[in-house]
N, C-alpha and C positions, 0 to 999 in steps of 0.2 A: 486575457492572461498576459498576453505582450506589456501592458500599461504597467502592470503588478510588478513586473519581472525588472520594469525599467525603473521605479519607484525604489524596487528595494536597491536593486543596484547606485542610487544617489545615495541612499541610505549607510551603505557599507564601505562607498568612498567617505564621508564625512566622516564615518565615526570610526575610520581608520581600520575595519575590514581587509584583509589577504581575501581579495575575489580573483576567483578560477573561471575563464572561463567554461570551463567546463558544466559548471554547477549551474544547476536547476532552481532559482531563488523565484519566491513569491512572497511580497509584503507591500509594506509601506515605511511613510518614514518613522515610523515607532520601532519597528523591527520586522518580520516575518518568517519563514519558511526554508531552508536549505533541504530540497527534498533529493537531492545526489548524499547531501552528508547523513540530511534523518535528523535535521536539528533546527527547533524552532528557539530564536531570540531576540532580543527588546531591549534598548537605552529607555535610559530614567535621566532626567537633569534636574535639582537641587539648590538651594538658595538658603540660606539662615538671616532672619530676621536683620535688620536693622538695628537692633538694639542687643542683639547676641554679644556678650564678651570677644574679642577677638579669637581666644585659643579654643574655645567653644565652636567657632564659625564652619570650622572644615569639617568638624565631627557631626553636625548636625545638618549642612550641607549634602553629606555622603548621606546619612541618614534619609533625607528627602528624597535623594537622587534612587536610592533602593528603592525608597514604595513606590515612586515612579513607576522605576523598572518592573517593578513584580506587577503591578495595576495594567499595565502596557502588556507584560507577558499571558497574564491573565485572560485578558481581550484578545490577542490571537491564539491561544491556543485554541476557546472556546472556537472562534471560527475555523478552525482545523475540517477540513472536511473529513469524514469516514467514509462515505460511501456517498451512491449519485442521488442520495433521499435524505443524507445523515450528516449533520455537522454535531461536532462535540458538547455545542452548547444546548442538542436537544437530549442528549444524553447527560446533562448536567443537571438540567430542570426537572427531570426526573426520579434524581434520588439524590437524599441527603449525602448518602456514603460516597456519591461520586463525587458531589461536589467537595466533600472531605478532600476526598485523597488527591483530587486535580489543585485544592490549595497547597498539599503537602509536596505537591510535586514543585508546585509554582516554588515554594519557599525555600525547594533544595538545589534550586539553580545554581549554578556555577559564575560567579563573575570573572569575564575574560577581559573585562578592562577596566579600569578605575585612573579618573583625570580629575584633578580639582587644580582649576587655574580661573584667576579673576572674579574669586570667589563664588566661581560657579564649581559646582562638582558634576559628574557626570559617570555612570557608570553601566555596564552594558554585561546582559546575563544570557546565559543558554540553557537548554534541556536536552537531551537525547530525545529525539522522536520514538524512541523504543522503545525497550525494556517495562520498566514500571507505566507508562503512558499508556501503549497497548492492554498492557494486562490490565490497566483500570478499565478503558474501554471495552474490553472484553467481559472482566467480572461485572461492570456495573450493566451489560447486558443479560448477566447470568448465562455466560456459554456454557452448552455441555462440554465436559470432558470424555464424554462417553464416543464410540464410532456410529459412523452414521450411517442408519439404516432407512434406506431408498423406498422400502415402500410402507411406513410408517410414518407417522406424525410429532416421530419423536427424536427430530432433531432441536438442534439449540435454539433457544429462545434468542442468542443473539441474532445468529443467522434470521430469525423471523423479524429480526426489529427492524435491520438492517434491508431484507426486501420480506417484504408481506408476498409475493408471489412467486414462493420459490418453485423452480421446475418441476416435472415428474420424472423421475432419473430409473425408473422401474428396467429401462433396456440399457442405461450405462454400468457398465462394472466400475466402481471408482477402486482407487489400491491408496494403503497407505504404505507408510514406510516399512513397517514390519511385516505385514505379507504380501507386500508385491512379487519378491519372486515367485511365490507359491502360486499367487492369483494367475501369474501371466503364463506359468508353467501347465495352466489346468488351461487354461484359454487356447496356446497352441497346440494340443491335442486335436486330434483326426474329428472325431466327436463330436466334441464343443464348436469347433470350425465349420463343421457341415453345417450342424445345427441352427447355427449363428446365421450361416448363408439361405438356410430352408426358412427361417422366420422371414428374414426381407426378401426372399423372391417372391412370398405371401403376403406383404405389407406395405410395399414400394414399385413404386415403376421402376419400369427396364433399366433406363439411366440412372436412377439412383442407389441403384443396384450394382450394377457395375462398377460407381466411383465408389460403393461401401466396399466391396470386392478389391480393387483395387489400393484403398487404402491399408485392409489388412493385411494385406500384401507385405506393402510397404514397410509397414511396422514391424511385420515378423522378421522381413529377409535384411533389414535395416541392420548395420554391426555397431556403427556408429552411438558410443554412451555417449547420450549428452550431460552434457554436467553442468544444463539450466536452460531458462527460458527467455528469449530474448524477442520481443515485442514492440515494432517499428511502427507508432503512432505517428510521424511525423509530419501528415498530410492530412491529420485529423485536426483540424482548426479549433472545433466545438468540444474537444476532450476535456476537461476538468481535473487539475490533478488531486487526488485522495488517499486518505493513506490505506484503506483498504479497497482499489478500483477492482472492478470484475472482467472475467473473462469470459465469452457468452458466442454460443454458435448463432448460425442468422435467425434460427426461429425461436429465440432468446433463451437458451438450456444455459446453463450456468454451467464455467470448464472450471474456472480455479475465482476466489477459493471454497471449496467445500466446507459444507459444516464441520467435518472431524478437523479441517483444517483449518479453521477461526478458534478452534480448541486446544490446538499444537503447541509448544514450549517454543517450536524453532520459528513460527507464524510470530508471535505475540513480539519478537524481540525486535523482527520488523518485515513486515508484508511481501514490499517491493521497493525497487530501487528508482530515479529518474535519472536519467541522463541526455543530451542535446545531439548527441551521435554517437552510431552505431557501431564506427570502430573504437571509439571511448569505450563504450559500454564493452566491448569484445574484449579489453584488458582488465575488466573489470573483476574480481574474485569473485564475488557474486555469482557469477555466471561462469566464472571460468576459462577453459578454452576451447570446449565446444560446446555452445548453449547453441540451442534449437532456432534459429530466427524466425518467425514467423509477421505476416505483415496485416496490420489493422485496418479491415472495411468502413470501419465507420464508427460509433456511437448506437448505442440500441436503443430507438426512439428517443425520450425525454430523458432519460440519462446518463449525461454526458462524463460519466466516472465510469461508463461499462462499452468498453469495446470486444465488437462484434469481429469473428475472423469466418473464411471458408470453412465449408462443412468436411471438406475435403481437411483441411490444417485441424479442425476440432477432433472428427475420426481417428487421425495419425496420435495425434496428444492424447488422446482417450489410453489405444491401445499400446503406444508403447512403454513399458516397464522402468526404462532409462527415464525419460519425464517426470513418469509419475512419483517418482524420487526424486528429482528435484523439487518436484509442486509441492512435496509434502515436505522438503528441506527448505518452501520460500526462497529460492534460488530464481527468482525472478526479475526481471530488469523493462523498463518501458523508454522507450527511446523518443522524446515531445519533440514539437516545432517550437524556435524561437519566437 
């Protein structure tokens, strides 16, 4: 990731780039990835014939230099990763409509610079990593819009594309945004609590027991709304950045995002955010100004887009209500090594 990061960085002093350091860039010298801004972009350069009329030359220069740009934009967005099994271009080979709409996307880039000097032209395009991008990758998976039901087989097809083995979620209560209060209000009942703790004294050792015990705790008597999620990879070497990465306890349950949540209006517009440090990311909106910090063990096996946290930090995020409004608002943030 380092090489990438330094490649684009040449890349955006040449073609005259305002770089932050702040920002999370990955490319090369064609263009690449601003995954702090959520914006993939690509220079094109241009030349007219030898025999072009003079007043002809600039026009048809700029002209070369655009399908440059777009042919260039083209090529990384397809490598855009989705997830630790998914890049865009295997979701492109797959159906005519996506390839459709990822050219429609390519074609309605934004030019943020335009140079024609020495009768070279040069001109240099962007996209939003969001909005329409997501929702193609999303539709051309056919997600459900539907809520996700844990002990059925009928969540989204995206979510199935995206990991063929998704968890068995039969003992997680997931919440979405509109019945969470309700959810968590039926959960801290006498009841529900007891009951909750009679099944793992029956299915768990002593110790694991206790830290479940202990977690719910937590959660209940916690006052603290957090107003997001904030996710310190920065010692994960092996991490891969993606634009939809996962969140996974050690014995790989899947924490965010859930199916209902690859289906979400506030999901599609954009996942998650990156950033190079943790008090960056702390003034970040995103996240706001109390987002949940939580710190990342590792990578889950062979997929280096899905980090893994304590079971103890998974439990907490399960059951508090403040969270799981965020999760479902994508108010999430992942904080990389340089």
């Amino acid at each position: 990731m380092l090489k990438s990061l330094m490649l684009s960085l040449i890349f955006y002093v040449f073609c005259g780039f305002t770089v932050l350091a702040a920002d999370v860039i990955q490319g090369s010298e064609t263009g690449g990835i601003n995954w702090t801004k959520g914006t993939v972009f690509a220079s094109g350069y241009g030349v007219a014939s030898d025999n072009t009329p003079l007043r002809k030359k600039r026009l048809l220069a700029r002209r070369a230099a655009q399908v440059d740009a777009y042919r260039n934009l083209a090529e990384i967005i397809s490598g855009v990763r989705v997830s630790s099994e998914t890049v865009v271009k295997d979701l492109e080979v797959s159906s005519d409509i996506i390839r459709t709409k990822l050219n429609a996307i390519v074609k309605g880039a934004l030019i943020t610079k335009d140079i024609y000097q020495n009768e070279i032209a040069q001109v240099v395009i962007e996209i939003k990593m969001d909005g329409n991008l997501i929702e193609t990758i999303s539709k051309g998976s056919k997600a459900s819009k539907t809520s996700f039901q844990p002990n059925t087989s009928q969540y989204s097809s995206f979510a199935k594309y995206i990991d063929g083995n998704l968890p068995k979620v039969s003992s997680w209560r997931l919440f979405n945004q509109a019945n969470a209060a309700e959810m968590v209000a039926e959960s801290d009942s006498i009841i529900s609590l007891l009951q909750e703790i009679k099944d793992k004294i029956n299915t768990l050792p002593k110790e694991q027991t206790i830290k479940y015990i202990d977690a719910k705790l937590a959660s209940y008597n916690g006052s603290t709304q957090f107003s997001g999620l904030l996710i310190d990879a920065q010692n994960i070497t092996q991490f891969e950045l993606a634009t939809i990465p996962r969140l996974r306890t050690q014995d790989g349950k899947i924490i965010y995002p859930t199916p209902a949540m690859l289906a979400s209006n506030a999901f599609k517009k954009r996942p998650v955010s990156y950033d190079f440090n943790v008090n960056d990311a702390l003034k970040n909106k995103r996240v706001a100004y109390t987002p949940y910090i939580v710190k990342a063990l590792g990578t889950y096996k062979s997929r280096n887009s899905d980090l893994v946290v304590s079971d103890d930090v998974a439990l907490f995020i399960k059951n508090n209500g403040y969270i799981a409004k965020t999760l479902d608002k994508a108010s999430v943030m992942i904080v990389v090594g340089q």
